[in-house]
DSSP file (Angstrom, degrees, kcal/mol; ACC not computed):
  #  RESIDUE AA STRUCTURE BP1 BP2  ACC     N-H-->O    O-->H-N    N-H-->O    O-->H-N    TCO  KAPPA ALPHA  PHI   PSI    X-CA   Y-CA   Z-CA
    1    1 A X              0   0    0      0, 0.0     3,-0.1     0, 0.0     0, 0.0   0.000 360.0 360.0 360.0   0.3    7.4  -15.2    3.7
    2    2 A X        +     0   0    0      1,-0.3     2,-0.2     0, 0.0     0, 0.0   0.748 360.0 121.4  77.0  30.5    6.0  -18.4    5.2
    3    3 A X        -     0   0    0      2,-0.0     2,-0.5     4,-0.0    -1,-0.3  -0.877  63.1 -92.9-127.1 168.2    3.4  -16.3    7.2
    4    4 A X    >>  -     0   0    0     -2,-0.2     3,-2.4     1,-0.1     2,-2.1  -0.738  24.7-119.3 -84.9 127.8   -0.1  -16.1    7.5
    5    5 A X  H 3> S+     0   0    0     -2,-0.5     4,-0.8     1,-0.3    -1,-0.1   0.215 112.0  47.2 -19.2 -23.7   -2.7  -13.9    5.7
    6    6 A X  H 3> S+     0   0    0     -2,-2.1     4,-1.1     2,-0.2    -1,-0.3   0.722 113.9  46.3-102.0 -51.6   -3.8  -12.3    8.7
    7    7 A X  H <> S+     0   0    0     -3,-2.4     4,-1.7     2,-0.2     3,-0.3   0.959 106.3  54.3 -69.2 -52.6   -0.6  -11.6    9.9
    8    8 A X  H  X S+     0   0    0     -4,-1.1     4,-1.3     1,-0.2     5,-0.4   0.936 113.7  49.6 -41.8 -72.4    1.0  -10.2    6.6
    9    9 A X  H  < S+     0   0    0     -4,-0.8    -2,-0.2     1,-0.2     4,-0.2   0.748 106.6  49.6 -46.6 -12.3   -2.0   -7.8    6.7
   10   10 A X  H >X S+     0   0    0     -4,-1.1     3,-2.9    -3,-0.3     4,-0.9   0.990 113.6  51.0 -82.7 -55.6   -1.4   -6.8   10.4
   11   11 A X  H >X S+     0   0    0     -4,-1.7     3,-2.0     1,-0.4     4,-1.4   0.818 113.9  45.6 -40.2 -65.5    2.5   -6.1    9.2
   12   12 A X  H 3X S+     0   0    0     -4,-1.3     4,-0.8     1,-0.4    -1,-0.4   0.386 109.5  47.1 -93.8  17.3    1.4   -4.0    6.3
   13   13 A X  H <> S+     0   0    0     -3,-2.9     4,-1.3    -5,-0.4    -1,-0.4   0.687 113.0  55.7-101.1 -22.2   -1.1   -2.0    8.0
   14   14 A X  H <X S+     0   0    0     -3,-2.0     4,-1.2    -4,-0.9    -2,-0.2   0.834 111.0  45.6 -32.8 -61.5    1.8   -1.7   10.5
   15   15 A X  H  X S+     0   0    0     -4,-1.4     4,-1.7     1,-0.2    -3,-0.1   0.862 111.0  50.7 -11.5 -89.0    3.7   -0.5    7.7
   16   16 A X  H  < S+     0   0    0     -4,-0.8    -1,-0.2     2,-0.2    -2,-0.2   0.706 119.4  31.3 -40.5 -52.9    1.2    1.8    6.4
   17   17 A X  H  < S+     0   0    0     -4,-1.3     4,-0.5     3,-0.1    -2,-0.2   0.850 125.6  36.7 -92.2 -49.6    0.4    3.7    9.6
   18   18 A X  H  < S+     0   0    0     -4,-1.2    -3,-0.2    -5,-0.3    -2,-0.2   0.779 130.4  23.5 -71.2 -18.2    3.9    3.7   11.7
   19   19 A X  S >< S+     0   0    0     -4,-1.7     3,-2.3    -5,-0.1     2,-0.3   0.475 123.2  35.5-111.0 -97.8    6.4    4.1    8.5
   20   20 A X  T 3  S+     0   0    0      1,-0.3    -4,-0.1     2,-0.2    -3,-0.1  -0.180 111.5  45.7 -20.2 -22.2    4.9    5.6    5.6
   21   21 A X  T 3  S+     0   0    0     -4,-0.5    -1,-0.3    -2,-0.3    -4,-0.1   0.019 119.1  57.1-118.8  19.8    2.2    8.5    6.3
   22   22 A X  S <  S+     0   0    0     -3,-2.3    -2,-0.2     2,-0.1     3,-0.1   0.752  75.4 110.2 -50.1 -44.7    5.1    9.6    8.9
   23   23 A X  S    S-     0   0    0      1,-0.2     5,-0.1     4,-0.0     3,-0.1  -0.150  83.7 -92.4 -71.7 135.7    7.7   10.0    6.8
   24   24 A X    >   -     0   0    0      1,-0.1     3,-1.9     3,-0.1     4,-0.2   0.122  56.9 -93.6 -35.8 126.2    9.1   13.8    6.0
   25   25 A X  T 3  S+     0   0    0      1,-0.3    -1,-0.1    -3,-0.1     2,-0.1  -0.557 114.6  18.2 -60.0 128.2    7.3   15.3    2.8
   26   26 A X  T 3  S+     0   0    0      2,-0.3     2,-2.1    -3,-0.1    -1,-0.3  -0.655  92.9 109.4  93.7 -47.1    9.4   14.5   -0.1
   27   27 A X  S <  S+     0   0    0     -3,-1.9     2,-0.2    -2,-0.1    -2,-0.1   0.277  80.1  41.4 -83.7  25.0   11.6   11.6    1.6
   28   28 A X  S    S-     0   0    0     -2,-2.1    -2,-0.3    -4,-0.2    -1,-0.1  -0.757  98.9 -95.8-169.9 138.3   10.0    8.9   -0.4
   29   29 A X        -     0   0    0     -2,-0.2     2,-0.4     1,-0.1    -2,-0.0   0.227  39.9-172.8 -53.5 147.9    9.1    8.8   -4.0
   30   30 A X        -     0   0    0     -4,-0.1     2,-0.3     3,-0.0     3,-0.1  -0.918   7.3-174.7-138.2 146.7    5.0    9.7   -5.2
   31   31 A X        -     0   0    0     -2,-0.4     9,-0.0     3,-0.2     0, 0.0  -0.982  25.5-142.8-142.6 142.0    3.3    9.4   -8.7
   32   32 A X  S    S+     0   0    0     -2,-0.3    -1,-0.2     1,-0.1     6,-0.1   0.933 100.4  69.6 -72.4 -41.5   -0.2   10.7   -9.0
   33   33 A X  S    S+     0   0    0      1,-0.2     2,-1.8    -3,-0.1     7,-0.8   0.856  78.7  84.1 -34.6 -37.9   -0.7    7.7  -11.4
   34   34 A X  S    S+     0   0    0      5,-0.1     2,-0.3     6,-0.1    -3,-0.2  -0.354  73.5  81.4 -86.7  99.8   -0.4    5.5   -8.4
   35   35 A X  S >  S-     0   0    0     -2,-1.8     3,-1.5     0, 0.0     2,-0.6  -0.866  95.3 -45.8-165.9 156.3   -4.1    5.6   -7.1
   36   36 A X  T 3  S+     0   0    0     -2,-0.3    -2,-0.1     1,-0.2     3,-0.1  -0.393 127.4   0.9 -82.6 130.2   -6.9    3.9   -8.1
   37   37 A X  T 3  S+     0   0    0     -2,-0.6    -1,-0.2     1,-0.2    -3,-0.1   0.368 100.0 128.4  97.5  -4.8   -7.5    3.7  -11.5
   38   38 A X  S X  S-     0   0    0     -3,-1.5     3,-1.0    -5,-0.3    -1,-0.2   0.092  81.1 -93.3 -62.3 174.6   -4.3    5.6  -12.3
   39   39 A X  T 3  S+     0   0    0      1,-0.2    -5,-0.1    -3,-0.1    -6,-0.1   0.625 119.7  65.0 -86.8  -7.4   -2.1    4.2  -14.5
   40   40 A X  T 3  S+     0   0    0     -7,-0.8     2,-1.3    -5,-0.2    -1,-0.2   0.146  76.7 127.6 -69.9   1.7    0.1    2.3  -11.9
   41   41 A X    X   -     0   0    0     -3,-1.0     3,-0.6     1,-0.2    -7,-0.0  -0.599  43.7-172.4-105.7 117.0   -2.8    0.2  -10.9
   42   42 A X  T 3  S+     0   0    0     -2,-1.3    -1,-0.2     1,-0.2     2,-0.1   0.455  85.8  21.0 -66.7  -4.6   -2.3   -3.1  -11.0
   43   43 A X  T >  S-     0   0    0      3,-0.2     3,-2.8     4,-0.0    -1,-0.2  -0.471  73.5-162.5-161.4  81.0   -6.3   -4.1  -10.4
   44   44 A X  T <  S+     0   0    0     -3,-0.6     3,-0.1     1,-0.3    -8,-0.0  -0.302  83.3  33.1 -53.5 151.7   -8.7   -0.9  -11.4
   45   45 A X  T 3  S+     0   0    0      1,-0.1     2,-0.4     2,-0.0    -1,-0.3   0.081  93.8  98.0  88.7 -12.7  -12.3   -1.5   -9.7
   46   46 A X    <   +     0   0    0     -3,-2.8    -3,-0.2     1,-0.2    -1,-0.1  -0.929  49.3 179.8-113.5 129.6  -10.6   -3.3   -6.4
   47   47 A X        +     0   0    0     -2,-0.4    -1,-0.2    -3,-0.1   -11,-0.1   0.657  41.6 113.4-100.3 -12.8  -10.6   -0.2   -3.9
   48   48 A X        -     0   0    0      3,-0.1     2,-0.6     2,-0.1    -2,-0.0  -0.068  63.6-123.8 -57.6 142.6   -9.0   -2.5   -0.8
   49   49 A X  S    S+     0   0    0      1,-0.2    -1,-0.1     3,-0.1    -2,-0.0  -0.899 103.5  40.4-125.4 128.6   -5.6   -2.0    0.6
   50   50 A X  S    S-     0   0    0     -2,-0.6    -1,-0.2    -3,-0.0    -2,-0.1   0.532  87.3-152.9  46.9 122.3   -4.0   -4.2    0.6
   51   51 A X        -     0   0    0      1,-0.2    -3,-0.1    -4,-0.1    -4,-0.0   0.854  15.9-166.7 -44.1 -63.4   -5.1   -5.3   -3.1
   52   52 A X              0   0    0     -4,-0.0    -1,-0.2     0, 0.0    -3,-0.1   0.459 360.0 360.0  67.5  16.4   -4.5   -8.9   -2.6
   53   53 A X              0   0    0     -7,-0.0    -2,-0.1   -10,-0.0    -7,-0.0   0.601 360.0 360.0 -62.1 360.0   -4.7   -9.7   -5.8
């Protein structure tokens, strides 16, 4: 996105708090697999969010 590291993170912690642990139960899609160490995880053993990998 042409932005800086610090600032993506601020945006997705934005994200994270203001969209996403608002949103109406059900109204956006859940797997248990996506968790850490689940089978959706793109980097078992790193527990930070945003991965950065």
């Amino acid at each position: 996105m042409g932005i800086d590291d610090q600032f993506a993170k601020e945006i997705a912690t934005d994200v994270w708090n203001d969209i996403y642990l608002r949103r109406p139960a059900g109204s956006i899609y859940v797997s248990p697999d996506c968790r850490d160490g689940g089978a959706l995880d793109l980097v078992p053993g790193n527990t930070s969010w945003p991965t950065g990998y």
